[in-house]
TORKOL-4160 file (C-alpha; in steps of 0.2 Angstrom, whole numbers, padded with zeros to 4 digits, m for minus):
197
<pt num="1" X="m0058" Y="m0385" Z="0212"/>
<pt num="2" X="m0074" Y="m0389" Z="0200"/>
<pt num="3" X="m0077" Y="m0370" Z="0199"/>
<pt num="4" X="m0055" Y="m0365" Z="0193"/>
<pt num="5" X="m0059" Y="m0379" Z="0179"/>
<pt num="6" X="m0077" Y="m0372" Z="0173"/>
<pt num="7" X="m0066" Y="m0356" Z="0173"/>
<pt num="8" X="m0050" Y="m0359" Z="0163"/>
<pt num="9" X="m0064" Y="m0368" Z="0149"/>
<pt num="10" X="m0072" Y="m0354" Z="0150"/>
<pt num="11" X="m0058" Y="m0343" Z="0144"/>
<pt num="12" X="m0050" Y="m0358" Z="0134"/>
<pt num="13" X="m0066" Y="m0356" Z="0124"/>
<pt num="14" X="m0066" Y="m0339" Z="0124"/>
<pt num="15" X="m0048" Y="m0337" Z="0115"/>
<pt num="16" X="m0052" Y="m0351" Z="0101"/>
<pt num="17" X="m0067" Y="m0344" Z="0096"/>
<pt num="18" X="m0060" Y="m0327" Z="0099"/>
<pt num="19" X="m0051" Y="m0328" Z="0080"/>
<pt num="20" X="m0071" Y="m0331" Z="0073"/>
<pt num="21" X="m0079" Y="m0318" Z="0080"/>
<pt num="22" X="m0064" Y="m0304" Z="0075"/>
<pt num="23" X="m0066" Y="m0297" Z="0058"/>
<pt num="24" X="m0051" Y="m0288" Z="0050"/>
<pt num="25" X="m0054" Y="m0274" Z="0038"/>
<pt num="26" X="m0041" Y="m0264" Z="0029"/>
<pt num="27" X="m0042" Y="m0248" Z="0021"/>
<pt num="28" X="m0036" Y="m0227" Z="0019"/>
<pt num="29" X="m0036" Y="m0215" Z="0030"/>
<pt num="30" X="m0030" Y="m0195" Z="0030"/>
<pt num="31" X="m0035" Y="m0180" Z="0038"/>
<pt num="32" X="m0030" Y="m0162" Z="0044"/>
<pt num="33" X="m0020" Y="m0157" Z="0061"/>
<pt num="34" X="m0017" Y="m0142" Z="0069"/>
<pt num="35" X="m0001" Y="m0141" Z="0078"/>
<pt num="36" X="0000" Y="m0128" Z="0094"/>
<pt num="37" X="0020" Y="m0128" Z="0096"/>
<pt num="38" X="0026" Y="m0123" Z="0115"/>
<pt num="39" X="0043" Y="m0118" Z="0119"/>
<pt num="40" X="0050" Y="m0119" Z="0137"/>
<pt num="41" X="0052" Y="m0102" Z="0135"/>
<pt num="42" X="0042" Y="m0086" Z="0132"/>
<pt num="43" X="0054" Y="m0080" Z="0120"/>
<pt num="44" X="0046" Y="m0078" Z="0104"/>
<pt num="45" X="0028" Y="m0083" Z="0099"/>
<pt num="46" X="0021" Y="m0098" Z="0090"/>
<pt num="47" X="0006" Y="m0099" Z="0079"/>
<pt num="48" X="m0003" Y="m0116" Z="0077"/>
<pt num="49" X="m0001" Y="m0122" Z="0058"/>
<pt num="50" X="m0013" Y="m0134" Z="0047"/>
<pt num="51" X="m0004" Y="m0150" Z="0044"/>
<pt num="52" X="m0011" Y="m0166" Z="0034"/>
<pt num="53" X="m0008" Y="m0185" Z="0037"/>
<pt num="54" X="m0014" Y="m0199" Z="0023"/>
<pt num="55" X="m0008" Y="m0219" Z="0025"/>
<pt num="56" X="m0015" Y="m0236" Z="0025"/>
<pt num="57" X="m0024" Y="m0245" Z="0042"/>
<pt num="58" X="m0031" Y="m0260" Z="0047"/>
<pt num="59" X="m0045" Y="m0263" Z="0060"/>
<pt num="60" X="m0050" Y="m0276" Z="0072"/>
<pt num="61" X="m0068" Y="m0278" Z="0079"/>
<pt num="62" X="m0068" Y="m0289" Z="0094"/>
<pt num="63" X="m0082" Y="m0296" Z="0102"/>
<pt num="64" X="m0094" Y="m0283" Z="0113"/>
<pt num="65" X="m0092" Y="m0268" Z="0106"/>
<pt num="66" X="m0073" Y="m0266" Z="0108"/>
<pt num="67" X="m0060" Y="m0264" Z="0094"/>
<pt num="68" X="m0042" Y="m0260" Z="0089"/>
<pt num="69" X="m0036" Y="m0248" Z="0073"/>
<pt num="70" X="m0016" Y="m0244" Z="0069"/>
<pt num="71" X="m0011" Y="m0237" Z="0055"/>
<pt num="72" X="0006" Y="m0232" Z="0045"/>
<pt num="73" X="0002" Y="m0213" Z="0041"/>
<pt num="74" X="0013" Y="m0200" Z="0032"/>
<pt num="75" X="0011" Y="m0186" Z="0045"/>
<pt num="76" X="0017" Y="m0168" Z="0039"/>
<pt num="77" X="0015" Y="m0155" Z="0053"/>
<pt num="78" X="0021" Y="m0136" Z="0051"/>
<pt num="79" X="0024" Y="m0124" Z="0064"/>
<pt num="80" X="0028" Y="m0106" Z="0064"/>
<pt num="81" X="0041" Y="m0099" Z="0075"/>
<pt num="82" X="0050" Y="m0082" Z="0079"/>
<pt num="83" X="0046" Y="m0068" Z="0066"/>
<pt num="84" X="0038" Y="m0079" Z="0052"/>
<pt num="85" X="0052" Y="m0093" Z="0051"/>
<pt num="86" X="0040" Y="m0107" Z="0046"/>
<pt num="87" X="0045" Y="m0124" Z="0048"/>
<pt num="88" X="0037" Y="m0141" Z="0043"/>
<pt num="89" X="0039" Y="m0160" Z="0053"/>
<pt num="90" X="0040" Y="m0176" Z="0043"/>
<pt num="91" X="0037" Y="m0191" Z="0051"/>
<pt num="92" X="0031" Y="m0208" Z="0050"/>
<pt num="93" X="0017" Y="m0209" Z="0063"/>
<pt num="94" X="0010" Y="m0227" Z="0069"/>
<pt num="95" X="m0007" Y="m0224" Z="0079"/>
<pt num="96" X="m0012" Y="m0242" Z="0089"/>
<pt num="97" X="m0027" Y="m0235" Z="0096"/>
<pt num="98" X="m0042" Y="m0249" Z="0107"/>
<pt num="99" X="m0060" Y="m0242" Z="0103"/>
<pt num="100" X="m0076" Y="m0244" Z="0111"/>
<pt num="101" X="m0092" Y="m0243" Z="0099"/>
<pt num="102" X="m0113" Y="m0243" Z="0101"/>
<pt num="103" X="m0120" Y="m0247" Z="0086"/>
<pt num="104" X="m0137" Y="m0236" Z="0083"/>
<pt num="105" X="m0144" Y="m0248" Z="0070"/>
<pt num="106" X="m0136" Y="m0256" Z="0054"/>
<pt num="107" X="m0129" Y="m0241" Z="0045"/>
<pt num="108" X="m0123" Y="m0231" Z="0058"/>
<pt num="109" X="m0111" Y="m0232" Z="0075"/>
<pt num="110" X="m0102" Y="m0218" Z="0086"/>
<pt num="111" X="m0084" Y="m0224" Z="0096"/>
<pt num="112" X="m0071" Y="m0217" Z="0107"/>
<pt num="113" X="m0056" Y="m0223" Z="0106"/>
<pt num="114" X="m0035" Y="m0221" Z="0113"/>
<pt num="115" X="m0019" Y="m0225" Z="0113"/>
<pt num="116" X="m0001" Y="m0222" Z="0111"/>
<pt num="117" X="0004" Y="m0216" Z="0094"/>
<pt num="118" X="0025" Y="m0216" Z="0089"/>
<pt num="119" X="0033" Y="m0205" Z="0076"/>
<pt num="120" X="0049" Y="m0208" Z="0066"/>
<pt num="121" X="0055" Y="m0192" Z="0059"/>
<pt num="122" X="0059" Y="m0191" Z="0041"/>
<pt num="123" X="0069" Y="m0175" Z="0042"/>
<pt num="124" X="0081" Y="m0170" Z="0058"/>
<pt num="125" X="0083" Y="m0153" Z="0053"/>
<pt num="126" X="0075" Y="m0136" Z="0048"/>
<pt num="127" X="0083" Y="m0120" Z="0047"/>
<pt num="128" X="0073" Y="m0105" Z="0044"/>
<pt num="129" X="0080" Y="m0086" Z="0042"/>
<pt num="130" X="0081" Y="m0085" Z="0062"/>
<pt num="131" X="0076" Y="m0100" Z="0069"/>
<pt num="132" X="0085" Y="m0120" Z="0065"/>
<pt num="133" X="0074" Y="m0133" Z="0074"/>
<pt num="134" X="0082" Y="m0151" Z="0078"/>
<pt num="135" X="0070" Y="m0165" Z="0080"/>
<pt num="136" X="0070" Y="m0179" Z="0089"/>
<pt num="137" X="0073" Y="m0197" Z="0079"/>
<pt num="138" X="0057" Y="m0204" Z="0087"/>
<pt num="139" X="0044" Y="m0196" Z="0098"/>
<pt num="140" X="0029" Y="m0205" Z="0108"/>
<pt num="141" X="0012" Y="m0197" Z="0109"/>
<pt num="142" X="m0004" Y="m0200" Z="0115"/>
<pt num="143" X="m0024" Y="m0201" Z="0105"/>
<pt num="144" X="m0040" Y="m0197" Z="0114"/>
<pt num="145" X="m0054" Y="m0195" Z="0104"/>
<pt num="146" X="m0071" Y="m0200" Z="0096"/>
<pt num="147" X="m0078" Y="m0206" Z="0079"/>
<pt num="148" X="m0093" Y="m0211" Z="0070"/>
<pt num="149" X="m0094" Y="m0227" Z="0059"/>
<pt num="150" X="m0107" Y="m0225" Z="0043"/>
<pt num="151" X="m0114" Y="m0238" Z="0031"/>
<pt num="152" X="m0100" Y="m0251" Z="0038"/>
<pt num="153" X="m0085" Y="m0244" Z="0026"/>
<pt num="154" X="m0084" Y="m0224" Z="0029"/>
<pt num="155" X="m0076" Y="m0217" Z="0046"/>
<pt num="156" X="m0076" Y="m0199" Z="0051"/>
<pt num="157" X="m0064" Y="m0196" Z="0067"/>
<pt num="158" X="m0059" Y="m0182" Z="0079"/>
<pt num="159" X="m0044" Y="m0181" Z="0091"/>
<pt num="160" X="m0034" Y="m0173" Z="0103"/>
<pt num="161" X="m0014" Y="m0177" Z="0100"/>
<pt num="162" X="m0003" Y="m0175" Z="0117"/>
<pt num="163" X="0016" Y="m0179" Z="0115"/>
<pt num="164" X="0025" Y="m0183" Z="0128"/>
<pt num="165" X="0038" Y="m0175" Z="0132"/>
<pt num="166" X="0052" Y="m0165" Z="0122"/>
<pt num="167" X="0049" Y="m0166" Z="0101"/>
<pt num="168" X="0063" Y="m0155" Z="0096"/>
<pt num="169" X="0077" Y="m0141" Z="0102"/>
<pt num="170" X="0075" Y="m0125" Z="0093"/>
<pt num="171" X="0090" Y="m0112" Z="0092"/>
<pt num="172" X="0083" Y="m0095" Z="0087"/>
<pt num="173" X="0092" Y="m0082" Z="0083"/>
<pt num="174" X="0087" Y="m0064" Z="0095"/>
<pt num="175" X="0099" Y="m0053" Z="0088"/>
<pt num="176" X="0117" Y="m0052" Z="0080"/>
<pt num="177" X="0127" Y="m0058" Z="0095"/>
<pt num="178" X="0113" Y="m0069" Z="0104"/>
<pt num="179" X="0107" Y="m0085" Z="0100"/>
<pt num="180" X="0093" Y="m0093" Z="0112"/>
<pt num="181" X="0089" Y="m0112" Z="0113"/>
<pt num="182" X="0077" Y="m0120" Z="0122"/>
<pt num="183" X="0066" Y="m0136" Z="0119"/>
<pt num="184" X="0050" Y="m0137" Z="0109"/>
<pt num="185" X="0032" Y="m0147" Z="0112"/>
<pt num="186" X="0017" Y="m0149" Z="0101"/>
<pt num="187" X="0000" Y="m0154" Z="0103"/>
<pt num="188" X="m0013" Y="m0158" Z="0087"/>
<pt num="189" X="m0031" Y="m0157" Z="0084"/>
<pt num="190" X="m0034" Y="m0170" Z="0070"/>
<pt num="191" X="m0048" Y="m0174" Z="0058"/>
<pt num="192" X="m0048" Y="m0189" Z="0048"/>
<pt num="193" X="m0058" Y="m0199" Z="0035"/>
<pt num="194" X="m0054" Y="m0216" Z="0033"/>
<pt num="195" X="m0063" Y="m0230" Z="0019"/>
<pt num="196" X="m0064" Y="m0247" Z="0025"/>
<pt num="197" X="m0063" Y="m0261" Z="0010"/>
């Protein structure tokens, strides 16, 4: 019984002093994407497409070595379908990412971090000569990736996007009489600088 009570003081005094030890920073982040677009079916050819994101975030440092970031970015992705039709994707992306972090002296530390990522689409629909593209309201997706912290205020970050699951429904036109749908995918590579106030 002595030892349960030590315990729940133990984390009671954990989570009150948890709020002192936390520091919040705010800042700006933006960055590049690549987008490789799959379709469920081998139709027509893709080509992965630069994209860029830019939006404010917040980070959390907790206490031995971990962290939280989530930001609210502008994220424009463009993909290339079927014969040239270009097409672009505007969303509102919201990363929530926990990081892990070794500092390697004052001035400089690397991370990893992950976590879910959920996009609000700005535009449902683009149409291209051959090829229309309807996006799904909201899509979920997932970060992996790694980052180093320099001089306590400048990030640089890399980072492997994965949705999951469907993104959009394409439509493309083969020839006069035929019209093929199927469901579309992406993936992104992202880079991104970010400046912590």
């Amino acid at each position: 019984m002595k030892k349960i009570i030590c315990l729940v003081a133990l984390v009671a005094a954990l989570w009150v002093s948890l709020p002192a030890v936390s520091q919040v920073k705010f800042g700006v982040k933006g960055g590049l994407n690549a987008t490789s677009f799959s379709l469920s079916k081998d139709l027509y050819s893709t080509e992965n497409r630069m994209g860029f994101y830019v939006g404010p975030t917040v980070k959390v440092a907790l206490p031995l070595g971990f962290g939280v970031d989530a930001a609210a970015l502008y994220d424009q992705r463009s993909m290339k379908v079927d014969e040239g039709d270009a097409v672009k994707q505007q969303q509102l992306a919201v990363p929530v990412n926990l990081r892990y972090g070794i500092g390697l002296g004052s001035l400089f530390s690397v991370f990893m971090f992950a976590g879910p990522q959920v996009g609000f689409n700005l535009n449902k629909n683009e149409a291209g000569e051959r090829t229309e593209v309807k996006f799904k309201n909201s899509d979920l997706s997932v970060n992996v990736g790694l980052g180093l912290m320099m001089f306590k205020h400048l990030q640089l970050s890399a980072n492997y996007n994965i949705a999951c699951g469907k993104t959009c429904d394409v439509a493309s036109l083969q020839n006069v009489a035929d019209v093929v749908k199927t469901k579309g995918r992406y993936n992104a590579w992202q880079v991104g600088l970010a400046y912590y106030f």
